[in-house]
N, C-alpha and C positions, 0 to 999 in steps of 0.2 A: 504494500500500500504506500503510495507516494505523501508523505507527509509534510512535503514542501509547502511554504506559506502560501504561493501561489495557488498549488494545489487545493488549497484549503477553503482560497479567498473564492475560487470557481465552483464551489460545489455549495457556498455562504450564497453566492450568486442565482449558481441554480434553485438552490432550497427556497430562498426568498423568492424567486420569481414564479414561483412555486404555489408562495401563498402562506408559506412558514413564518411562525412568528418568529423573533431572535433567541427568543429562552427555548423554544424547542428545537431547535436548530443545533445550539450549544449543549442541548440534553444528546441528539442526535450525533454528531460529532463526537464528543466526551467517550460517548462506546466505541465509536470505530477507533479514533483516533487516540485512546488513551492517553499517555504520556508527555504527546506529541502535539496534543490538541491547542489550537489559540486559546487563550484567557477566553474566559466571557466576556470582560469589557473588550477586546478588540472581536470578537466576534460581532457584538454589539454593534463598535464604532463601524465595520461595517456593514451591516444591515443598512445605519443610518445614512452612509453613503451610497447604495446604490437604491435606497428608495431615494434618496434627494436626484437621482439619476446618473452617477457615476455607471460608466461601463467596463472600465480599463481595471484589469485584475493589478494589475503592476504598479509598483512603487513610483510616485511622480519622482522628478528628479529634485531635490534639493538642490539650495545657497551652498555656498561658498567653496573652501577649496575641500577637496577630498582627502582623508587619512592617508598617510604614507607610513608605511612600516620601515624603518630602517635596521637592517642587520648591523653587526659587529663588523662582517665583512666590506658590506657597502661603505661602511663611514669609513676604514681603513686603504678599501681604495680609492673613495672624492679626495681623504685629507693625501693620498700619494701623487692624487695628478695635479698637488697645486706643491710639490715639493717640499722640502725640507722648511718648515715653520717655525724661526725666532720669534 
């Protein structure tokens, strides 16, 4: 069973379009999905989104700049390509 948020958000989708309220929905889920299952408040949050009409299962794109993970490695070779540092 695919327990991807996606997956999740599309079947939050279907059920509601369905005609499901959000507490059964989340009762509904909760069995399949055990452990894995969204919160009820974001279950919830969207329900509320796509009866406002949202269609797009996918995360909009956020502001600003994106997380960068830097390794041990990486910082060892930027600080090499700017040589030797007094």
């Amino acid at each position: 069973m695919n327990s991807s948020r996606s997956a999740q958000r599309a079947v939050i989708q279907f059920l509601r379009a369905e005609g499901e309220h959000a507490s059964q929905i989340y009762r509904r889920m909760k069995e399949v999905y055990g452990e894995q299952c969204l919160t009820r408040c974001t279950i919830f949050r969207w329900c509320q989104r796509y009866e406002a009409g949202r269609v797009n299962i996918k995360d909009l794109p956020r502001p600003g700049q994106a997380h960068v993970v830097t390794t041990l490695l990486q910082f060892r070779l930027w600080m090499s390509s700017y040589g030797r540092i007094v």
